[in-house]
N, C-alpha and C positions, 0 to 999 in steps of 0.2 A: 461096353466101350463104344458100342456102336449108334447105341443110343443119343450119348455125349456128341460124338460127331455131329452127329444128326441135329441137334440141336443148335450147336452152334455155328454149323454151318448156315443153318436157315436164319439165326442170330446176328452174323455179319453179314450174308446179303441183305437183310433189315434193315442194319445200321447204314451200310451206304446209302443204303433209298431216305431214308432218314435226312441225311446230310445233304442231299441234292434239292432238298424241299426246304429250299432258304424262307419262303412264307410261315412254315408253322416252326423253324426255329423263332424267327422271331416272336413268335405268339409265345414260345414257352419261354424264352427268353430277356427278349429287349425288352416285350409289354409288361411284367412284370416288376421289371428292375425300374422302370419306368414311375408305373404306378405308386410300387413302395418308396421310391426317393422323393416323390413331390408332395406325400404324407410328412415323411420321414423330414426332411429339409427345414420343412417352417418351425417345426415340432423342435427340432436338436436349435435354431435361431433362436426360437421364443427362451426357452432354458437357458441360452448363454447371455442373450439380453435381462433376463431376469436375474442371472448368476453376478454379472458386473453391476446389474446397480443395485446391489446390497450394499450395508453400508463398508467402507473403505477409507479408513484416514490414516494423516501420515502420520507419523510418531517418532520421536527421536528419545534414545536408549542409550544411559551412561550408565555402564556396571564397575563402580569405584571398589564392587567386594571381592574378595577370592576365593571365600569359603563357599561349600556347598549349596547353602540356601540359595544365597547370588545367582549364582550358575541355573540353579534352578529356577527359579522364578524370571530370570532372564531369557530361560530356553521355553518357558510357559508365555512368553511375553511374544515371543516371534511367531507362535503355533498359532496364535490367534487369526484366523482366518478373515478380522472384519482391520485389522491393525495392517499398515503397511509400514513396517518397521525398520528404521534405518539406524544404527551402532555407530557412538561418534567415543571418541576417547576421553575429549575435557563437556564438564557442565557447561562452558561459554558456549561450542558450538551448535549445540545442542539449544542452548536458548537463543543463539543468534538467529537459526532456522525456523523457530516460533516468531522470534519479532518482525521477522521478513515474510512472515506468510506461508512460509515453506511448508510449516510440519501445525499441524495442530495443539500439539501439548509435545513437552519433554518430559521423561521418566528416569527421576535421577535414583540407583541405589545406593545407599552409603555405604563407605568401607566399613564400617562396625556391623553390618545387617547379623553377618551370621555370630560372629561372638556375641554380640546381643542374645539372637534367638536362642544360641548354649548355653548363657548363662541368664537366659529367662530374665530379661532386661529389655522394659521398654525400647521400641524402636521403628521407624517409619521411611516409607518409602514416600519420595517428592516427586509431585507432578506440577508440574511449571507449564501455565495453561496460557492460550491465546484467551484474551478480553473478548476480541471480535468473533469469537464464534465462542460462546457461552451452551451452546446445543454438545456441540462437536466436544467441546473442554468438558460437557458432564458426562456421557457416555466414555470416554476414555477415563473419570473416573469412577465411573461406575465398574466398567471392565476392572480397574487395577483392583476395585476392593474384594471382589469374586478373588482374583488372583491371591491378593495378601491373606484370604480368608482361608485358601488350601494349607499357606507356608502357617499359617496362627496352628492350625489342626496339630501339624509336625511338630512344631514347637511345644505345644501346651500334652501331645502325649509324651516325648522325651523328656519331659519336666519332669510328667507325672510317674513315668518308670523310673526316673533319678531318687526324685524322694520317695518311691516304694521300696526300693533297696537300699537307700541310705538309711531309711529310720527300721526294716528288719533287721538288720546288720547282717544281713547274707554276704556281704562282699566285705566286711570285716578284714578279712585277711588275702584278698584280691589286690594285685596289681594294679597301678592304673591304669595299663594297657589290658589285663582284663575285664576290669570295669568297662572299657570302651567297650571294647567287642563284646561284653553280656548285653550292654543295655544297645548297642546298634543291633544286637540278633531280635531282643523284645523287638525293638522298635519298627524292625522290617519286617515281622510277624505278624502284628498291629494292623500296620499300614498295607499292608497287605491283603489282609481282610476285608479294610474299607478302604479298599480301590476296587476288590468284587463285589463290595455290597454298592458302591458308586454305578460299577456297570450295570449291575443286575438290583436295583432298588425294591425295594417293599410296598413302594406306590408311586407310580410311576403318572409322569404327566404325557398323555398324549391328544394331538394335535387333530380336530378335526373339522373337513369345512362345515359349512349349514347341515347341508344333505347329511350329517355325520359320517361321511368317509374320511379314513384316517388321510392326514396329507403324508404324502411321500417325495424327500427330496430328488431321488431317481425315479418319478415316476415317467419320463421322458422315455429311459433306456428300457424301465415295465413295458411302456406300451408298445413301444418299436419291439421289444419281443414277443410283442403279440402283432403286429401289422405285419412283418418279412414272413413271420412263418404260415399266418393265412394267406397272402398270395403266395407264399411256393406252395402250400397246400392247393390251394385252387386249383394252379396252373398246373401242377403235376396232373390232377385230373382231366385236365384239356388231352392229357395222353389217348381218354376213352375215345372220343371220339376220333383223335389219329389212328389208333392202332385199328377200330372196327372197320372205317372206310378203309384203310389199309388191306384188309382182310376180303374185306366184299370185293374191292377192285380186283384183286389178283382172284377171284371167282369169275370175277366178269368177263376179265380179259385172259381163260382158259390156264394162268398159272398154274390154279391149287388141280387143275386136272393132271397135266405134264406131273405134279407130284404125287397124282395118286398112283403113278405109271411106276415110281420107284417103290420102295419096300421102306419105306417112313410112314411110323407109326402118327397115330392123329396128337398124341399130346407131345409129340419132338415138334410138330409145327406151331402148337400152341405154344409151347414153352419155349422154344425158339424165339418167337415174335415177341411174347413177354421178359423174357432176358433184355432182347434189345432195347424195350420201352422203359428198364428197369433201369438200364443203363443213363437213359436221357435224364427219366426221375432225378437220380442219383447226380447225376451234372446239376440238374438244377436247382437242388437242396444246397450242393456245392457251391455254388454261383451267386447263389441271394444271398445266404448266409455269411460267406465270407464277404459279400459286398457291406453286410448289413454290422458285421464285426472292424472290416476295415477304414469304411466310410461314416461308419455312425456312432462304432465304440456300442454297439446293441450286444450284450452278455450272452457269449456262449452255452453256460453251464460249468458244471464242476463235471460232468462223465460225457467225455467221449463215447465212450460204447453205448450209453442210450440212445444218444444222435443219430448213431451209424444203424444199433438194430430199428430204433424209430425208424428211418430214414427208407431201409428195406422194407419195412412192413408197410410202410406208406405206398411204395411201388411197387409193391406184390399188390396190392387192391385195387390202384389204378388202373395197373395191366391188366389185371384178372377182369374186370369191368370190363375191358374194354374188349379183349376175346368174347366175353359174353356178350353186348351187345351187337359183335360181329356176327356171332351163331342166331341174333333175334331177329334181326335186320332182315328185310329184304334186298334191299338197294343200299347202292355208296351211299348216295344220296340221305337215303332215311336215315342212314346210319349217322352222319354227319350233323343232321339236322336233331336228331335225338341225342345226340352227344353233344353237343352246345347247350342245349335243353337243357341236359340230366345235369350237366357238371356247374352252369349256376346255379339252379333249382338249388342243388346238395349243398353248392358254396354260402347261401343265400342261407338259408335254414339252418348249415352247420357255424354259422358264426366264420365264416372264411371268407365276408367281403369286408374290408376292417373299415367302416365309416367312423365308427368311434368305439370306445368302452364297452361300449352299453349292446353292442353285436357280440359279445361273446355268450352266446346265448347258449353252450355249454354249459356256464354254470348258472346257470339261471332257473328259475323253478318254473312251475306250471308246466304251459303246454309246449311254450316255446322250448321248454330244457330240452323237454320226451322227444319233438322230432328231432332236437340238434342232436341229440344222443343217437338217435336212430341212423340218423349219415355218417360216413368212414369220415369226413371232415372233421366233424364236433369231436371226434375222440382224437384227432391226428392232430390238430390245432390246438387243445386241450394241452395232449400230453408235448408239445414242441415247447408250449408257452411255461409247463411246469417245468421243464428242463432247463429252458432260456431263464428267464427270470426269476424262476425260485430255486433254484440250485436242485431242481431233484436227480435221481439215480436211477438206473434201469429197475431196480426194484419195487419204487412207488409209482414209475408208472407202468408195471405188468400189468396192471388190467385193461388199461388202454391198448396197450401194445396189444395182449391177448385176442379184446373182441376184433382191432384188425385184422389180427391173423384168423380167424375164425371168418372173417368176411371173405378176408384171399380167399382162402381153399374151399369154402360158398362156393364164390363166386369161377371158380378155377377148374371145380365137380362140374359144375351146370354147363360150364362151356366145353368142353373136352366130350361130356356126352354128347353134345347138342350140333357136334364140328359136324361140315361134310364137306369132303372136296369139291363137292358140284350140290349147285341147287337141281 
């Protein structure tokens, strides 16, 4: 119990000293929020400018059916992402809108579509096109024949289960309202099937640029989940070098003596000062992250508690560094100077300064992978980005998590032996 006290008593006088040094708030702070939004900014511009001039035309939609096909293929007609789809009630407005310019083509259904397609009976959908845009009028009919090509599918298996049980004679002595409901169960069973075989196809087309990397239409919010979480990596490491001079100073200036006057153990003061530095960490995972969630729509993940034990382990290894470099140190000064050093160097090597893509030298082979793997960055940045962007779990990224934790407590042994009150 006394231990605890002890610790976070030296914990909260940390944290005040802490708050009163408005300079390295801002270092861990503004400069980072800083840095990732004017990455982040052009990036999320460029995507939406790309996003709007896709193509976009206007369209005018009379649905004269009431039968289910209608409905359907009407509700398939507005999903269209490249269609800007406007529902008029009569065929006249709908073409008045075309001959004024308004709408590029009208898309007229007939009231017979679906009793046609019941009764397996020729039948067609009218697109009433502008002359003047001959570009615009074949793309929208090219869009409707994809569309009528899904409702053909429907139709020609419902045929095909009609005359399978009409010429067995299985439904011989059936209802004609059980006749419906056998052949609407076939047919939802069917359709069914291939709408999983739709999602999940047997050969599959994918998109790649030169370079052969696959395109991604999220690849804006991919890589803002790799740019927020290498600066609050970085900057959490900026901690080593506060928390050493930290340390050294109150040696210089006879504090860590007045402490050795009391009956506080040497790792209540290490783990003390680590707590508090834990705590700033923990702020500023907090800070980027929800900035980077709020302001840029950059993905979370699917588990919370990877985040949060990530989030620790990440500041268990900052602090722990930076006790140790206190205990190497000679001076504030060196200390300082070696902790600016060390925590680019690490940032630099582990893929935690985000220029582009091509710095995540985590996953990268050769020589560059072996040192990024060797810095607590390349496994923290690593596992943030698999969290952020790929939706992983605390369970695929345990071994990132792991070698962190094995770095803390490194790093946390060496300094705890190495502490002295007094040089």
């Amino acid at each position: 119990m006394d231990m605890l006290r002890f610790i976070l008593s030296v914990a909260w006088k940390e944290i005040q000293l802490i708050v009163k040094d408005r300079g390295a708030l801002a270092v861990m702070f503004l400069l980072p929020i800083l840095l990732a939004s004017l990455i982040a900014a052009p990036n999320v511009m460029f995507a939406e400018e790309q996003s709007e001039s896709a193509i976009l035309l206007n369209v005018g939609l009379v649905n004269q059916d009431a039968g289910s096909f209608g409905t359907e293929v009407a509700k398939a007609i507005q999903e269209i992402k490249q269609l800007n789809v406007e529902t008029f009630g009569s065929i006249a407005e709908a073409e008045d809108r075309v001959a004024r310019g308004q709408a590029t083509a009208a898309i007229v259904i007939p009231a017979n579509f679906s009793p046609s397609i019941d009764a397996y009976r020729p039948t067609a959908i009218e697109v009433i096109v502008d002359p003047a845009e001959p570009e615009s009028s074949g793309i929208v009919s090219g869009i409707m024949n994809q569309v009528v090509a899904e409702v053909t599918i429907w139709g020609e298996v419902q045929y095909g289960i009609r005359s399978v049980l009409e010429q067995s004679g299985a439904l011989a002595d059936a209802t004609t309202q059980e006749r419906r409901a056998i052949e609407a169960q076939n047919l939802g069973v069917i359709m069914t099937r291939l709408n999983e075989l739709r999602r999940s196809p047997l050969i599959a087309v994918v998109s790649e640029d030169l370079a052969g990397a696959e395109s991604d239409p999220n690849w804006v919010l991919k890589y803002l989940a790799y740019v927020f979480p290498a600066f609050t990596v970085m900057f959490i490491f900026f901690i080593v070098q506060i928390s050493a001079t930290s340390l050294l100073q109150e040696r210089e200036t006879g504090v860590l003596r007045r402490l050795a006057a009391a009956p506080i153990p040497h790792a209540a003061v290490i783990v003390g000062k680590m707590l508090a530095y834990m705590v700033v960490a923990c702020l500023q995972v907090v800070v980027l992250l929800g900035l980077a969630r709020a302001a840029f729509g950059v993905p979370l993940g699917q588990s919370p508690l990877a985040l949060v034990v990530l989030t620790l382990v990440t500041a268990l290894v900052a602090t722990a560094l930076g006790m140790l470099l206190g205990t190497v140190a000679k001076t504030s000064k060196q200390a300082e100077t070696l902790g600016y050093l060390l925590s680019f160097v690490m940032a630099g090597v582990g893929g935690s300064i985000p220029i582009g893509p091509t710095t995540m030298f985590f996953r990268a082979g050769g020589l560059m992978g072996i040192l990024a793997r060797l810095t607590p960055h390349g496994h923290a940045v690593d596992a943030f980005n698999r969290i952020m962007a790929e939706g992983a779990s605390l369970t695929q990224v345990l071994p990132q998590v792991g070698i962190l934790l094995a770095m803390g407590i490194v790093f946390f042994g060496i300094a705890v032996s190495r502490f002295k009150f007094q040089s």
